[in-house]
N, C-alpha and C positions, 0 to 999 in steps of 0.2 A: 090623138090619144084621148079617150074618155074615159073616166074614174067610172061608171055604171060599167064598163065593159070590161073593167079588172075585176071589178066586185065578181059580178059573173063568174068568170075561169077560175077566179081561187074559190069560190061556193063552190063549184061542179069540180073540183079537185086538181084542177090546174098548177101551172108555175107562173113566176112574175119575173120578168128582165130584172137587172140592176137600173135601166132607163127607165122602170114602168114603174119600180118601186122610188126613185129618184124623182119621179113627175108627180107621185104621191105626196111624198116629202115635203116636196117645194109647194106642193098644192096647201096647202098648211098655212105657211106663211103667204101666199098672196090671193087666199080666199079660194081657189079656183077646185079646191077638195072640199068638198061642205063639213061637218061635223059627223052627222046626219049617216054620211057615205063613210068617212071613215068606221063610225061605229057598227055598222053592216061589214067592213073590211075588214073588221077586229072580231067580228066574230068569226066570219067563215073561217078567219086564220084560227080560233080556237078548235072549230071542229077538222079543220082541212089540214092544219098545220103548214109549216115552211121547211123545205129542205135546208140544207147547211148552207148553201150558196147564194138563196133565198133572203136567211138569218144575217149571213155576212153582208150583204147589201144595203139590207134594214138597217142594220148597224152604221154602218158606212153614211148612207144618206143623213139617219139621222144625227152622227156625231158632229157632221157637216154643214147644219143646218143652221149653227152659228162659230163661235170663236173656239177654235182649238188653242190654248193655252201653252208658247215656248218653256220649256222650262232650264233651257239644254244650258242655259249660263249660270245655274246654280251648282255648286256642288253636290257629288253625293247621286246614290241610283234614288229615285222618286218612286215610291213605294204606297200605295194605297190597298186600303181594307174593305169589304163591302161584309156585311149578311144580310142576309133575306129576312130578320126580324123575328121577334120573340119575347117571352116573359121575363123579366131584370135581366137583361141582355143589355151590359154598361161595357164590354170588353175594348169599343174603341177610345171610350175616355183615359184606359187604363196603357189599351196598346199603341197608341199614337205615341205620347211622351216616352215610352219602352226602347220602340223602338227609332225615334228622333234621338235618343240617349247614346244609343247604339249606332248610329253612325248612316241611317238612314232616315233620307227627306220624306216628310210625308204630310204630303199637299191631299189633304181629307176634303172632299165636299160628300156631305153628308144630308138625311131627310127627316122630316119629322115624324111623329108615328101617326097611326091612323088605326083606329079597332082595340084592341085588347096588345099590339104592340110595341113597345119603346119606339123614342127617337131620339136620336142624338142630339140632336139641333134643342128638341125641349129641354133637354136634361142639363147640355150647356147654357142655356138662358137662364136656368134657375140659379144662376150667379150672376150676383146684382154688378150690373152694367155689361155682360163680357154680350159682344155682338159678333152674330153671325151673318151679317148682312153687308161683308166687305165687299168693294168694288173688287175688279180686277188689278188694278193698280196694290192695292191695298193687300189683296190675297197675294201679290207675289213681293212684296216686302215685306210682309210676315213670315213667311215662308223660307225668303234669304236672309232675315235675321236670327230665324229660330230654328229652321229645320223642321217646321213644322206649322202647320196654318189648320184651323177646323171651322169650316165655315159653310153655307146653305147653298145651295144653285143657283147663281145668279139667271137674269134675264140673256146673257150672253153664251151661257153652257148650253150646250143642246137643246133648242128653247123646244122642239120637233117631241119631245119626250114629256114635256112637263106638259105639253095639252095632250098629248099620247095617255099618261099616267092619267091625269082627271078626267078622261074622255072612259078609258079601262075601266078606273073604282066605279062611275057612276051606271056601265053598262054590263057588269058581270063578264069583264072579258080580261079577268087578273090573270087566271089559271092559264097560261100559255106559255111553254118553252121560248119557242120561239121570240113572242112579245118582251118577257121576262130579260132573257138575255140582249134582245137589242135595249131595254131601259137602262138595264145596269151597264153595259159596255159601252153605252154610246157616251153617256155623261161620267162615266170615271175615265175616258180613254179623254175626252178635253180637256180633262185636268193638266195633261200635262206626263203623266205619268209614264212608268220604263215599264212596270210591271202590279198585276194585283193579286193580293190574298182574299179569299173567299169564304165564309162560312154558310154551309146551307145549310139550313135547320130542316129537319123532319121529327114526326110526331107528333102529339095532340095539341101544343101551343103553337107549331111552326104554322104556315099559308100551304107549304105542302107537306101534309101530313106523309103521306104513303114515302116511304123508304125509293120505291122504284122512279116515283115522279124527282123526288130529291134527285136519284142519281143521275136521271137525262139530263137534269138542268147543268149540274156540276159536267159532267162530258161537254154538252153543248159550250158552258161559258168554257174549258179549257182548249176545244176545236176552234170555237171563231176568234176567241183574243187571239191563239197561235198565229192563227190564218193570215190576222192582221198585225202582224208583228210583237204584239203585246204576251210573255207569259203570263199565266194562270196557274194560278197553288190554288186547289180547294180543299178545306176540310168539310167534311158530311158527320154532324154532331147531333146529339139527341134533344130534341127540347118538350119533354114528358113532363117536368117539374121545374119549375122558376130555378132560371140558373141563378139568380142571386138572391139574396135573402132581403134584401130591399125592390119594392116591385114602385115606381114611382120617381118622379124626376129630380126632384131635391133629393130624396130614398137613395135614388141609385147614382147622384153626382157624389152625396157625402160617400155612401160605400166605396167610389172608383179612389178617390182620395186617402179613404182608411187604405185601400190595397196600394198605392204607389206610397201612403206612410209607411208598410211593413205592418201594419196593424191586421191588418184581415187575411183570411189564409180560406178560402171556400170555390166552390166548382167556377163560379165568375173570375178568379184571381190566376187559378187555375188554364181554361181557356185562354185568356187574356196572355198569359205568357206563352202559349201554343202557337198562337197565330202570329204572337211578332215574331219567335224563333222564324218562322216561315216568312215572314217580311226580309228577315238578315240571309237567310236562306237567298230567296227569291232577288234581293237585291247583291246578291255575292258577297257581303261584308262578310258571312263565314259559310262554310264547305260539311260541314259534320250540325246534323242535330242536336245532339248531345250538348256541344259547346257553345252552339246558336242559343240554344233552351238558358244553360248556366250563364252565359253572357248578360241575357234577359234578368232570370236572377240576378245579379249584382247591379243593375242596375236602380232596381229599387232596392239593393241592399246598402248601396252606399249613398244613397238621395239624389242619383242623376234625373230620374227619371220624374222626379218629384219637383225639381228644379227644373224642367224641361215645362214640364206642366205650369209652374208658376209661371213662367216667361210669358208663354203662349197665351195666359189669360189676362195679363197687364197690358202684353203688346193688341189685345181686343178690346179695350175696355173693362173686364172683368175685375173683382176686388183679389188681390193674389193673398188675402189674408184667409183665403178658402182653403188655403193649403195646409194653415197650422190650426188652422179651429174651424172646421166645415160646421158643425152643429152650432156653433154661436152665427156664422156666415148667410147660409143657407136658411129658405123659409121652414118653418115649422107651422105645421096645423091648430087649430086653437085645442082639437080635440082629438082624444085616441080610445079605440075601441079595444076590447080583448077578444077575440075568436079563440073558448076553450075546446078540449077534444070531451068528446062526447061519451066515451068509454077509453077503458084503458084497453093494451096493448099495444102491436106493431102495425106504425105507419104505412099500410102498402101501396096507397095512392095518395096524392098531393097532386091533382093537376093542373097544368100548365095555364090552358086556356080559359077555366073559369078563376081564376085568380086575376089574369089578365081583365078579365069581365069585368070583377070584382071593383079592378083599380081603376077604371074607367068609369064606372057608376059614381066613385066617389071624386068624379071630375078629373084624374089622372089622363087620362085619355079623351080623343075625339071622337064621337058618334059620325063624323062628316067632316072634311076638308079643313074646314073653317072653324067647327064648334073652337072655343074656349077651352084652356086646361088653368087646373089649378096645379103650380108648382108645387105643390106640397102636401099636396093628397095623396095617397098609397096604402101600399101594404107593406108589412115586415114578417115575411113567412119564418118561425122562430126557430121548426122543426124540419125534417128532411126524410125523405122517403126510408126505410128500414129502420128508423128511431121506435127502441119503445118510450111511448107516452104511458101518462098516467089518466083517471076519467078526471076532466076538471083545466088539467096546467093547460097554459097558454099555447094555442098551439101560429097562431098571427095576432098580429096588432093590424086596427085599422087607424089611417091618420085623415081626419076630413075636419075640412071646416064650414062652418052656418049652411053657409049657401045648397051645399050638398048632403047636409045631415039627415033631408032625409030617404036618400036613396042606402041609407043604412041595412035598413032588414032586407033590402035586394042584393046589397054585399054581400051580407052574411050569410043569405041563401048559397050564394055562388058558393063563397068557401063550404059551406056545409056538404054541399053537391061535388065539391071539388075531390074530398078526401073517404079515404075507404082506412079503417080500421080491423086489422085481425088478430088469430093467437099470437102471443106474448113469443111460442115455443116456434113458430112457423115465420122460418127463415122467407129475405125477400130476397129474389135472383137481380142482383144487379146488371145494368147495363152500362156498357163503354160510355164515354161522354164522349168519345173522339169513334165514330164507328168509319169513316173510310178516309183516304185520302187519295186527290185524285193534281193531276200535272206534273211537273218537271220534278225530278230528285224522289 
């Protein structure tokens, strides 16, 4: 078997065995696949694509390609979250403690962000000492102490995916159904887990803008988890305009905290309690939406979930005093800008992806793998798509410090470029934040 002679047949539109994608796999770790060949693999799969059978394989090999993770002597169904990435997209900080409140395990491995999107992993770091760098040892006594663990991919999780993913960013071969869903299924299924929730973003801040490519993906992840015993809940959500009004890793750790205080009520707070109902769902702890949903509610109504959260961050290192004074806890920027609106009337655009741009220039984000973030750089979007504005009032704050101060006027472009202003009298057509759902129930 020669890796040049697979390349071939999947170029010229071919199939691949489970042994021919398996000999791939293994070629990985013991050198005998070069780099070089996979990324010629990796495309022709973007143009050629993979059948279902194909996908399940991919999957398979690569979940295999290090430690699948027991989890089966802990109590409780093991419930994880994935989305595909977006503009103040903090929902798992919010929904993990929800739903650990709620009576569901949830063994999170999570990533960082890259481009104009959040990452979990940064956002959790911008709290001084809390590490995301446990062992396996580590990750499953966190986990049976708290009901809940949030921590990064070790060298042992699917190691087959982590030079997959930087092998993909570096060669324009993101865009792939197929690829996409063996990334994410392969390393949330070593977790450990019974079952996962999903969120796929589509529109102008999502990776897949187009609604249609959204929807293959969501079918796809709900056909091969099936396939392989794991259920799949997808929600298909809109990401046109920063779901949270904090765009930035300290920004959007304090806003996840105001919302498990009961303090914040907005479309992040919102979703956040969407997707754990579908956690309680997905893990049987309740049978009815409705009660799933209200469950959720009360959990940050009576400070479970707030408590859950404190746990999780002491038992990592982190200061759990984040919990009652985020803003005294959490880094702050030495300096803040005001982005006014430029005329008055009604907000019809705020988008997504140059705000994203925006918080990345001012060091929020990575340009590359590797670059540097500044915990504490961001954006605070103040207004929301169909507000009227006035010419003048603040329509964001920007938060940067020295180092990045002066990529200022290329923020402020983005924001300028971001948002469209109209008549006062001229209604905006809202969209669902929740536009489909797709697997069991």
């Amino acid at each position: 078997m020669r890796a040049v002679d697979l390349i071939r047949r999947k170029r010229d539109g071919g199939t691949l065995t489970p042994e021919e994608i398996e000999f791939l796999i293994d070629g990985i770790a013991d050198f005998t696949v070069t780099d070089y060949q996979w990324a010629a693999l990796a495309m022709a799969i973007v143009w050629r694509g993979m059948d279902p059978a194909e996908t399940r394989a991919l999957v398979e090999s690569m979940l295999n390609s290090g430690s699948v993770v027991d989890l089966s002597d802990i109590p409780g169904p093991k419930i994880d979250k994935h989305s595909t990435g977006g503009v103040g997209d903090t929902t798992s900080l919010v929904l993990a403690p929800v739903a650990a409140a709620c009576g569901v395990t949830v063994p999170m491995v999570s990533g960082r962000g890259l481009g104009h999107t959040g990452g979990t992993l940064d956002k959790l770091e911008s709290i001084p000492g809390f590490r995301v760098d446990l062992s396996l040892g580590e990750y499953r006594r966190v986990v049976a102490e708290c009901g809940l663990v949030l921590v990064g991919q070790t060298d042992e999780i699917a190691p087959a995916d982590r030079f997959l993913y930087a092998l993909r960013d570096a060669t324009a071969t993101v865009e792939s159904i197929p690829l996409i869903t063996a990334s994410i299924l392969s390393k949330k299924l070593a977790e450990g887990i019974d079952g996962l929730v999903l969120d796929v973003k589509t529109g102008d801040g999502a990776f897949m803008r187009r609604r249609g490519d959204a929807e293959a993906l969501a079918r796809s992840m709900v056909e091969i988890g099936g396939a392989l015993g794991k259920p799949v809940r997808v929600l298909l959500t809109t990401m046109d305009e920063a779901l949270c009004g904090a765009v930035g890793n300290a920004l959007e750790a304090r806003a996840a905290v105001e919302v498990l205080r009961g303090e914040r009520h907005d479309p992040m707070a919102d979703l956040s309690l969407e997707l754990a109902a579908e956690m309680l769902l997905l893990g049987g702890v309740e049978t009815d939406r409705a009660t799933a949903l209200a469950r959720c509610r009360s959990a940050i109504a009576d400070g479970a979930a707030l408590e859950r959260f404190r746990r999780v961050v002491a038992l990592q290192g982190g200061d759990p005093r984040v919990c009652d004074d985020p803003a005294a806890i959490l880094p702050r920027a030495e300096r803040t800008e005001t982005f006014r609106a430029p005329r008055s009337g009604r907000l019809r655009r705020f988008s997504a992806w140059p705000v994203g741009q925006a918080s990345m220039l001012l060091g929020a984000g990575r340009a590359t793998a590797v670059s540097a973030i500044d915990p504490a750089a961001g954006i605070e979007v103040l207004r929301r798509v169909g507000d009227i504005v006035e010419a003048g009032e603040p329509l964001a704050r920007l938060h940067v410090n020295p180092q990045h101060a002066a990529a200022l006027p290329a923020a402020v472009a983005q924001l300028a470029a971001a948002i469209e202003i109209g008549a006062a009298d001229e209604p905006v057509e809202s969209t669902p934040r929740i536009l489909a759902r797709f697997g069991a129930g």
